[in-house]
C-alpha positions as CSV (number, residue, x, y, z in Angstrom):
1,X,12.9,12.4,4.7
2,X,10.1,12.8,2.5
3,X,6.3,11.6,3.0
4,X,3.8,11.3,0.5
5,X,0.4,11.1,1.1
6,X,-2.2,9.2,-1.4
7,X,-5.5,10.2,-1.5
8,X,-8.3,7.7,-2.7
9,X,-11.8,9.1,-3.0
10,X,-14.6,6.9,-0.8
11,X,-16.3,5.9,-3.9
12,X,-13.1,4.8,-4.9
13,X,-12.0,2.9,-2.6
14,X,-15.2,1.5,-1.7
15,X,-15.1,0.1,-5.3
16,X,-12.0,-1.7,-5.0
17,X,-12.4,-5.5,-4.9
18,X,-10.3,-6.2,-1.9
19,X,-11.6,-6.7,1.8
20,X,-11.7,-3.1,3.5
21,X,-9.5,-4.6,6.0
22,X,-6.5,-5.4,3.7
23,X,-7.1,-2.9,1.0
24,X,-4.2,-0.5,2.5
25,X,-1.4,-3.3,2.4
26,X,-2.4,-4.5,-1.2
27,X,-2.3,-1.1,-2.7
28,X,1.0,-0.9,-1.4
29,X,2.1,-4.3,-3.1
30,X,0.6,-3.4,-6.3
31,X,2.3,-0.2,-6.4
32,X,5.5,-2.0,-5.7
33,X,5.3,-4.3,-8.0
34,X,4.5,-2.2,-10.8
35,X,7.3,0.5,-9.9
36,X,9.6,-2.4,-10.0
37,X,7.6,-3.7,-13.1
38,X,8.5,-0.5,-14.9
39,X,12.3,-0.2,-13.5
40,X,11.4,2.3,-11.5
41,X,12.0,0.9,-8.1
42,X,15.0,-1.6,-7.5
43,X,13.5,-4.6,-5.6
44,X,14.9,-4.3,-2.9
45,X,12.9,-0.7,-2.4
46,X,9.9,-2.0,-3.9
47,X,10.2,-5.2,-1.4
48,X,10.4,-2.5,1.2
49,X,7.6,-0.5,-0.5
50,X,5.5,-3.4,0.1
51,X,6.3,-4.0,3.6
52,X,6.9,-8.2,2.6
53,X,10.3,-10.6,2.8
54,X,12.3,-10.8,0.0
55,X,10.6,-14.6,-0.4
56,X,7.1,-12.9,-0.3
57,X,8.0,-10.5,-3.0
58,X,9.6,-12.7,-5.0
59,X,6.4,-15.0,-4.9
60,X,4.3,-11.7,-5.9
61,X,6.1,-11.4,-8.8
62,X,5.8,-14.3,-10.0
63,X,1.9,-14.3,-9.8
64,X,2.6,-11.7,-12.2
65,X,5.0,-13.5,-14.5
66,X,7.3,-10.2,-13.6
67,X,10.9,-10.9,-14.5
68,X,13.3,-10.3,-12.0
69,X,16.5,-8.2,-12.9
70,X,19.5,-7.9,-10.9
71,X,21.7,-5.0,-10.8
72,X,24.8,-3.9,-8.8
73,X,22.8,-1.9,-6.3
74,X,21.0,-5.4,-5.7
75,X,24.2,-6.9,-5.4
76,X,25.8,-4.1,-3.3
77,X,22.4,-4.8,-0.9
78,X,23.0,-8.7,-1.0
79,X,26.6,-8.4,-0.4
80,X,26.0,-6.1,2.9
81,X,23.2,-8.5,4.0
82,X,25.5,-11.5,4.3
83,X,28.5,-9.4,5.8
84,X,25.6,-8.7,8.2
85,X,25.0,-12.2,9.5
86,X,28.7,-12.9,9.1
């Protein structure tokens, strides 16, 4: 496994216009949702990315008027969820 790090200078975090306190959680959502944006992440990784539910994702993209797409490695995922709770 892999582990990237993302450095943010003080100043530059300090200007951000979120609360200090939730600043680390957001950046991960808005990277998420513009990796997923851009087709870069499926959603079900960029969901994960984010560290929400699939409901709380789905509600960030549509703050964003993001489109959702659905693929087979979405349905593969879906598919194995419900065999899950089967």
């Amino acid at each position: 496994m892999t582990n990237m790090i993302l450095e943010i200078p003080d100043g530059l975090a300090e200007a951000l216009k979120i609360p200090p306190d939730e600043q680390i959680q957001r950046l991960y959502q808005e990277l998420a949702v513009r990796l997923y944006q851009k087709g870069i992440l499926t959603l079900g990784r960029a969901r994960e990315l984010a560290g929400v539910t699939k409901w709380k994702f789905h509600n960030l993209l549509g703050e964003e008027n993001i489109e959702r797409r659905y693929d087979t490695e979405e349905l593969e995922f879906d598919l194995k969820s419900l065999e899950s709770i089967s």
